[in-house]
N, C-alpha and C positions, 0 to 999 in steps of 0.2 A: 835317686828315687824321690829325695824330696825335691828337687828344684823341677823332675817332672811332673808331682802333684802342685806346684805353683804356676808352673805355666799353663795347667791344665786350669785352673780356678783362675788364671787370670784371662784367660783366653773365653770362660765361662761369664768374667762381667762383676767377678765378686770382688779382684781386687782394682777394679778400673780406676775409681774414685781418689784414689793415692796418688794419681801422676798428680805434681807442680803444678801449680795456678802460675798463669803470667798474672805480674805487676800490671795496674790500672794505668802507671806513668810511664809504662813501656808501649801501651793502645796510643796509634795516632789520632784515630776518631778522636780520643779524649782531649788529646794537646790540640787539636784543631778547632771542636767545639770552643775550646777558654779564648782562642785567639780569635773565633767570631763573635764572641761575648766581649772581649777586650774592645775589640771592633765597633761591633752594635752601640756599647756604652761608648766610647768614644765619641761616635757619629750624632749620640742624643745628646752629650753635652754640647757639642759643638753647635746644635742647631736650634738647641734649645734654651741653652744656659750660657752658651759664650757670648763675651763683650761684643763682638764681629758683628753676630744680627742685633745686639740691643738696639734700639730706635733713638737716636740723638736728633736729628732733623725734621721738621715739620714744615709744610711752606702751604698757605692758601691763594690760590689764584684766579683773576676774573673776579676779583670783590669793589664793586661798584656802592653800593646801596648799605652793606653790611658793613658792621666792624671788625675791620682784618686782626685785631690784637684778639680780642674778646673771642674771633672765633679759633685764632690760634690755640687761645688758653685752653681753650673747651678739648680740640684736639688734643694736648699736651696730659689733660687729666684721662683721658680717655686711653692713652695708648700703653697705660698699667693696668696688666690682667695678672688674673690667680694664673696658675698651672701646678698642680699638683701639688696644691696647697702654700703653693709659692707665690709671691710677686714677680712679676718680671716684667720688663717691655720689649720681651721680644719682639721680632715685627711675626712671627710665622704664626704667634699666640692671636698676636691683636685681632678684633673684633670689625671689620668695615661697619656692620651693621648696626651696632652700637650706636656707633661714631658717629652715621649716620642718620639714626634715629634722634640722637640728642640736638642734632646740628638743626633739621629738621625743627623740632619743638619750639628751641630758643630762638631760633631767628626766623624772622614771617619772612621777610625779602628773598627767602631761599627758594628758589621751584624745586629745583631738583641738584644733585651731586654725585660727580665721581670720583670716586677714592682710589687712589692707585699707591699699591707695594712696591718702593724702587729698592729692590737690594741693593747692599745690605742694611743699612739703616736711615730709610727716608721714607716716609708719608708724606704722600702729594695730592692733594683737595683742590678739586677742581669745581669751582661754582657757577651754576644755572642762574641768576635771578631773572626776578620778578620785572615785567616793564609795565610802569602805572600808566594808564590810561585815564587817570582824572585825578584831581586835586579834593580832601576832604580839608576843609575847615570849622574849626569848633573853639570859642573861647583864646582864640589869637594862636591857633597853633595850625600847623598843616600837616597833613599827612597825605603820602603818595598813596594811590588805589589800584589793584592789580584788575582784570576783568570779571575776578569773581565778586566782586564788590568787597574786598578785603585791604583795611588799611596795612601796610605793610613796613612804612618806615616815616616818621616825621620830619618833617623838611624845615626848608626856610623859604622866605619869600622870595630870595634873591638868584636860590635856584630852578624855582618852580617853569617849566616849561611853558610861555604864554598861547601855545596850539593845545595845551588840555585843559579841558572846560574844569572849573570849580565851582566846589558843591559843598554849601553850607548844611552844616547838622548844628539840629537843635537839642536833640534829643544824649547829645554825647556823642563819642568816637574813641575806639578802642584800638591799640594795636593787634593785627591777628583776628580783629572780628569781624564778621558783616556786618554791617547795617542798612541796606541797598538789596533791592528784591532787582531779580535779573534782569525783569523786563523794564523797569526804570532806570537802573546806567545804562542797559543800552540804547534808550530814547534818547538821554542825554547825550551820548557820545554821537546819536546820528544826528539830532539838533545842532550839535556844535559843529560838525562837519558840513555840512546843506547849510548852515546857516553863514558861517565863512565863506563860504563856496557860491550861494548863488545871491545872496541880501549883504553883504558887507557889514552888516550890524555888529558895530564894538558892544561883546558880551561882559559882563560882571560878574555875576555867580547865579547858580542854581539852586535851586530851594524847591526839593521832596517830600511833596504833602501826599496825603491818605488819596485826595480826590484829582490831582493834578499835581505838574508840573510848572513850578514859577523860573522863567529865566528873567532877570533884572539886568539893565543897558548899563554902561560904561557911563552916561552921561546922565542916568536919572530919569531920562525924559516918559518911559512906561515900561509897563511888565507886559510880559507873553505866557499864556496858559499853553502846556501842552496837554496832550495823554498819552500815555505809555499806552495804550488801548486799542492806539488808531494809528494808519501811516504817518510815521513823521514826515515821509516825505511830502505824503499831501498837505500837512496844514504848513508846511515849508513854502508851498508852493502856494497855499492859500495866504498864508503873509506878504509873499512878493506880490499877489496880486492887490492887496489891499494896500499895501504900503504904497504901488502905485498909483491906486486910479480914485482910493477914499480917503487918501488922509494930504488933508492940505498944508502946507509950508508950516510952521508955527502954529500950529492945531494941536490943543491943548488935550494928552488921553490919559487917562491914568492905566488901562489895560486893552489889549486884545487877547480874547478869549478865543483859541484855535479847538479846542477838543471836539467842535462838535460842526452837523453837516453844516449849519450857520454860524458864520464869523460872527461873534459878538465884540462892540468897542463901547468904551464906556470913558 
């Protein structure tokens, strides 16, 4: 009687809640979740925190103009980042564009860079520079000039290239600045060009006024006005004409003035 009044209540739902709970470490879900959490953590130390990706090697390549040490260092401080509140130099952490931003600022001779990840621990910088197109001189020093009119790296005399024209400042010369408005380097560079090319005339330096353009001879003997204004090919053209047919052997000039529709000599 009584065991059929219990199977009747159990059968009704009242005494359901009594059967055994399984164990949580008897659930496979459960032991498989920890071994993908084992996993997962695993996978993040290894890729984040082990020695294997740390970055040990640095190498710069294509450094012509720059200094290959200095720009190494820069990399070297560069390739230690936070990570969650960590230091590390990972390579997966590292920053290219950092790297490249800073490289960028400190060194003008740079145009451009690519930065390549060689797993598992190598940074490989690969450099663009700059090719000067004129010689800046100021105060006994030289500096290379890129086409933006931008000095980019100080030279010596000994290695200055005698096919690009130099061009004294008076006013100072900066690394990393302009000082040369556009359309005047590139007067001088077509001068120096045509002038090589079709007159022979051993040049000396340039000199960048407000109103004209002075190129001074190798040998002292006169000056040449240009203007950034006008074809340089024409008063190019107008030099060769006068150097032939008006100016006599040892004829003494202090200047010809090309800037304008009339050759002036004086």
């Amino acid at each position: 009687m009584k065991i059929d009044k219990f199977q009747k209540k159990y059968k009704d739902g009242k005494y359901k809640n009594l059967r055994k709970k399984k164990s949580i470490f008897k659930n496979k879900f459960f032991w498989f979740s920890i071994l993908a959490i084992l996993i997962l953590a695993g996978l993040f130390y290894l890729f984040f925190f082990s020695p294997i990706f740390e970055i040990k090697e640095i190498e710069a390549i294509d450094v012509n103009f720059s200094n290959k040490q200095e720009i190494e260092k820069v990399i070297q401080e560069k390739v230690e980042n936070k990570f969650l509140f960590l230091k590390t130099k990972n390579i997966f952490v590292f920053k290219k564009a950092v790297l490249e931003k800073e490289l960028l600022e400190q060194f003008p001779a740079i145009h451009d860079l690519e930065i390549t990840k060689k797993l598992p621990k190598t940074i490989l910088v690969k450099l663009i520079e700059k090719k000067p197109i004129a010689v800046g001189y100021f105060e006994n020093n030289y500096f290379f000039i890129d086409e933006q009119g931008i000095a980019f790296k100080e030279s010596k005399t000994e290695v200055i290239p005698k096919a690009l024209p130099l061009i004294y400042f008076s006013n100072g010369l900066d690394l990393g600045h302009s000082k040369i408005r556009e359309n005047d380097l590139k007067a001088v560079i077509e001068a120096n060009e045509m002038i090589a090319l079709k007159i022979g005339l051993e040049e000396s330096h340039y000199l960048i006024l407000d109103d004209r353009i002075e190129l001074s001879l190798a040998d002292n003997s006169f000056v040449l006005y240009f203007s950034a204004e006008k074809d340089i090919s024409r008063q190019v053209d107008d030099l060769a004409l006068i150097l032939d047919e008006h100016i006599e052997p040892g004829q003494s000039i202090e200047y010809i003035d090309l800037r304008f529709d009339k050759v002036f000599i004086k």
